[in-house]
N, C-alpha and C positions, 0 to 999 in steps of 0.2 A: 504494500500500500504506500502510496507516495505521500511525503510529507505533510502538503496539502492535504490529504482528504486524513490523513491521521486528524491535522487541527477540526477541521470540520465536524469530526465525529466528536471529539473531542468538546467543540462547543455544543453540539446537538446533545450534547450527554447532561454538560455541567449546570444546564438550568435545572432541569427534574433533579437528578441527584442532590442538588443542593436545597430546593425547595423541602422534598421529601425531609433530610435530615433535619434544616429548621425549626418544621413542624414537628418534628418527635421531640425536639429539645426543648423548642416551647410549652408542648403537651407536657414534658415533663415538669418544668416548671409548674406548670398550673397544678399538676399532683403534688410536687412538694408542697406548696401553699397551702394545700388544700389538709395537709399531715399525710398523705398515701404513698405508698410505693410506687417511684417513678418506673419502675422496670417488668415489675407482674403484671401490671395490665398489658402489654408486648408480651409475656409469655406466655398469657391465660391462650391471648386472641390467636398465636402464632399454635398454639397446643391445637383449638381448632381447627387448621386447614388443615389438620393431618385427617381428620375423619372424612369420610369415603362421600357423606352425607352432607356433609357442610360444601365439599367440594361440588356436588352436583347446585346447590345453590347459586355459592359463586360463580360457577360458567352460565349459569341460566340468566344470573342476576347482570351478571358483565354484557351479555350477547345484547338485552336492551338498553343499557348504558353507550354501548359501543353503537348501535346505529344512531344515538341521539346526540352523541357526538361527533359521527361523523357529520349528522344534519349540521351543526354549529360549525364545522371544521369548515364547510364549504363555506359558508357564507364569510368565517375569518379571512379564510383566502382571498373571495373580494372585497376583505376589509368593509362587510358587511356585519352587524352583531344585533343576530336575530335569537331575542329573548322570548320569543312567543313560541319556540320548541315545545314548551310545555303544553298549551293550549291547543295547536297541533298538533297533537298526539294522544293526547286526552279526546278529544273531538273524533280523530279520526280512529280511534278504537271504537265509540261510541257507534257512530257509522257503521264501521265494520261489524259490531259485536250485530245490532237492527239487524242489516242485510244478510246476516248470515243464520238469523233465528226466525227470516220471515221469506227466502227463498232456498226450495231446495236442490241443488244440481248433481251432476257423479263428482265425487271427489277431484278428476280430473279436470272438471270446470269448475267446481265452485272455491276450491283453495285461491288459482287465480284472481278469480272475483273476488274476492275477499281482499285479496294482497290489492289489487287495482283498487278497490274503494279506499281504502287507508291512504296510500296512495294520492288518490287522487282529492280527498279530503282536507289532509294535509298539504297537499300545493294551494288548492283552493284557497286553504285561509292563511295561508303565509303569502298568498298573489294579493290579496286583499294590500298588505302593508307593502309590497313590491308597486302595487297600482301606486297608491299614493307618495311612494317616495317618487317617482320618477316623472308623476305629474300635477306633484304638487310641493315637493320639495320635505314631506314631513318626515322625519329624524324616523328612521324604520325602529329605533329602542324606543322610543315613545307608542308608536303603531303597534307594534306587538305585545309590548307591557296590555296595552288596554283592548287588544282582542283577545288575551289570555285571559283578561277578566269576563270578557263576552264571551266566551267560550265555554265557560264556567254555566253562566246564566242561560246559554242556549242547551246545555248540556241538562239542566235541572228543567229545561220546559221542555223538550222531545221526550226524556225519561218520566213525565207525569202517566197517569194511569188510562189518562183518555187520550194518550197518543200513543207513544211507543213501549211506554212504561209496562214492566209488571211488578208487581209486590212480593216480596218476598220477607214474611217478617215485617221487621221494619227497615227494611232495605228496600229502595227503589231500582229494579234491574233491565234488564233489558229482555229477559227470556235467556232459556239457555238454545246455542246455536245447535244447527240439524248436524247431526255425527259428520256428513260427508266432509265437513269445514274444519275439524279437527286433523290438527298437523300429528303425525305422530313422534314418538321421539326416539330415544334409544334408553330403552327401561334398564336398568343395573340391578333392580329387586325390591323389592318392597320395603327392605333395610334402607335402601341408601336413596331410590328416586328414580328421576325421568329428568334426563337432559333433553330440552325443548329439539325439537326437528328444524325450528328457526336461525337454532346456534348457527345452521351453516349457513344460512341467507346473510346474517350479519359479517360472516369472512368474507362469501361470497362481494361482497356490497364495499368490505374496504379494500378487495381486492381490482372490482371495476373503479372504486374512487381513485387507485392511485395510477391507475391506466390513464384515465380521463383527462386528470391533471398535468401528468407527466409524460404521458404521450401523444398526445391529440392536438388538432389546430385548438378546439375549442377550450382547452385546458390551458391553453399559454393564456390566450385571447381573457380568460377568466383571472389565470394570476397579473397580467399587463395591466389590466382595467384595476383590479385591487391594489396596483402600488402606484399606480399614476394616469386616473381619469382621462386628462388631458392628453399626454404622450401617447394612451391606447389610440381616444379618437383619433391623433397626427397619423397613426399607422393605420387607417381605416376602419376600429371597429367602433361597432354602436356601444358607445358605454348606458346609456337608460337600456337598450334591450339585454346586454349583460346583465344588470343589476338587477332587472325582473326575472329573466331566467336563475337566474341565481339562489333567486328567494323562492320559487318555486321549487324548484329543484332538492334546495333545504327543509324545504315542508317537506314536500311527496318523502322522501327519506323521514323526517319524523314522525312522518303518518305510518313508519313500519315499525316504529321505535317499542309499540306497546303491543304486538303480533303477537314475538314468542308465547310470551305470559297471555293474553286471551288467545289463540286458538293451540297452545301445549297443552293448559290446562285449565284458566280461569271459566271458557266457553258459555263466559257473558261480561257485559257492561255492569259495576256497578258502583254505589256512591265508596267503598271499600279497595275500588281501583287504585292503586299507587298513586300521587300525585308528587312533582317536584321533580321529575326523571331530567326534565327539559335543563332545570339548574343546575343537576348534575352532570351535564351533557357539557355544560360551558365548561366547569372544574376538567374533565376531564381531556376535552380537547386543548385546554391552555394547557394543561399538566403533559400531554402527548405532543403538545408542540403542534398539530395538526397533520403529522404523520401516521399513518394505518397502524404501524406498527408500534407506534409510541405510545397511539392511543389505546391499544390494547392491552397492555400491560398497565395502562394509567385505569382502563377500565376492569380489570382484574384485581389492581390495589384498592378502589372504591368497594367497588363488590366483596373485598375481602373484609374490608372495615364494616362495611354492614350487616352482613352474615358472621362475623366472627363475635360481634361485640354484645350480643345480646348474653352473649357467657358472663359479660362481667357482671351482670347483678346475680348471677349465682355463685358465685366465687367463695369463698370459705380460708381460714373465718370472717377476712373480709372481705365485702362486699364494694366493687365499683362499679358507677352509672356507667351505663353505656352509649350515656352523652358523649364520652370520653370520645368515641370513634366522629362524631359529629362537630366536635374543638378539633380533631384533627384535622376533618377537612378541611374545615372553614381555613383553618391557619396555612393550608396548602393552598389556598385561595391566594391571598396576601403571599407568599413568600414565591411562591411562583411570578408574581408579577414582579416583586422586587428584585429577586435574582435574577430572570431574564434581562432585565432591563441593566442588571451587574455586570452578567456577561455578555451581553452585546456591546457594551463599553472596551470591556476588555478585548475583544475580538478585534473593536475597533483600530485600539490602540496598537494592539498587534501588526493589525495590519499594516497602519502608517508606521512603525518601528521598518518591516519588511520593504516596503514600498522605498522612505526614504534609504535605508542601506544600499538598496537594491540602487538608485538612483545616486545614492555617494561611491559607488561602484563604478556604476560605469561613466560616472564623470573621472575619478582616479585613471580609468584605461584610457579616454580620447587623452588625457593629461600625456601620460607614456607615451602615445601614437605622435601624437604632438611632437614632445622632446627629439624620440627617435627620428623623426622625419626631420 
């Protein structure tokens, strides 16, 4: 490997790494204050992922973290930051869970259909905030903040009793969907669970985003437009129709974000449905840098914190909240932003150190060519 791309890796590495640690050492702080062991909470949660059963979590819990931040990755890319993943995805479960409890196909048609309406639910209402930025100027983080809240509202009036609603208890549901729409998974036993059949649509999905990106005209033309508006249009492309497709694009992917979980196993909409996926989808893709691979493993560290920390309020003789996993994130929030921002400095500086050597170099050699001549 040549010098260069050692450094490169090298800075692609030092933001996460360094954020991650931050966060442990300020988590620990917060337990010292707090009189608890800075170090058993890390070995309760780490004792966990050794079980067979917890592991089926985390990959299930990851595979929908992972398409929800791919949805955010793309829109980072064109230095777009769409906050309405959540509402998007929430929404277009909803959809999906309807259509898939009120028609019935061969499995061979009705999974598609299913995937298509999520889909296409999720562009719809993230086109919404693409409409308006591009023709009217409006901050798409303001747009999306306030269709996630409409999302909300529209979700509690389709799911009432005289529309699409059923009752369940005192849970308002959507019905449970017809067998055909059921993904299946790859069962491990009754011990341990059912890794979703979605798991692979989610590889699948970062495996086409980094095609798209980095191999495609439309992929340059999306990072061009993300770092310089102006300089794309110089080169011929439409930056408003980039920035709509963009946002569209970032839906339809969040519209698949909440799949695994209703068609592996949930096999309805209801008010008990996860909500907050979409904010952890930002965490994650700052945390992955907005690389597939990066964010995979950013998406496996979340899902581990989730699934592992509910041990801590069992713990013996004491007892720790399992907030603890939730000060973690948070503080991986903030220290991601700060270190990046450390090491892009650095990088910087690096590189005019190299730049000018490089340039005090070969000014020293015309100098010689000079003498000698």
């Amino acid at each position: 490997m040549k010098k260069f791309d050692k450094e490169r890796v090298l800075l692609a590495v030092a933001g996460p790494v360094i954020a991650i640690v931050a966060a442990i050492l300020l988590t620990s702080v917060v337990l010292i204050a707090s009189g608890k062991s800075p170090i058993e909470p890390y070995t309760l949660m780490l004792e966990q992922a050794g079980y067979s059963d917890v592991q089926v979590l985390i990959v299930n819990q990851a595979s929908m973290y992972y398409i929800a931040a791919l949805s955010v990755a793309i829109g980072f890319r064109m230095n777009l930051f769409n906050i309405g993943v959540d509402g998007q995805y929430r929404l277009a479960a909803m959809m999906t869970a309807v259509v898939g409890a009120n028609i019935a196909l061969p499995s061979a048609l009705q999974i598609p259909l299913l995937l298509l309406v999520g889909v296409l639910t999720g562009a719809f209402w993230a086109g919404i905030a693409g409409v308006l930025k591009v023709t009217r100027g409006v901050s798409e983080v303001v747009a999306t903040i306030m269709l996630n809240a409409i999302a909300t509202s529209v979700i509690g009036y389709l799911t009432l009793d005289n529309i699409w609603g059923v009752q369940v208890g005192n849970n308002n549901t959507t019905g449970i969907m017809k067998d055909s729409g059921w993904v299946p998974g790859i069962n491990l036993g009754a011990d341990v669970g059912e890794i979703y059949g979605l798991v692979f649509l989610a590889i699948a999905l970062g495996i086409v985003y980094w095609i798209v990106l980095n191999r495609t005209r439309f992929g340059f033309d999306l990072r061009a437009t993300g770092e310089s508006e102006t300089a794309a249009a110089a080169s011929g492309v439409d930056a408003k129709k980039m920035v709509l497709t963009a946002m569209l694009i970032s839906g339809g992917i969040a519209g698949l974000s909440g799949l695994p979980l209703l068609l592996g196993d949930a096999h309805t909409y209801s008010l008990s449905f996860p909500t907050g996926l979409g904010f952890t989808g930002i965490t994650i893709a700052l945390l992955g840098r907005n690389n597939p691979v990066g964010i995979a493993f950013a998406a496996l560290l979340i899902a581990f914190l989730d699934k592992a920390s509910p041990a801590l309020d069992y713990a013996t003789p004491v007892a720790y909240e399992k907030e603890i996993a939730t000060i973690m994130q948070g503080l991986i929030v903030f220290a991601v932003v700060i270190s990046y921002e450390a090491v892009r400095q650095w990088g910087l500086r690096r590189q005019q150190k190299r730049v000018g050597a490089e340039l005090a170099a070969a000014a020293a050699q015309n100098t010689k060519k000079e003498v000698a001549a």
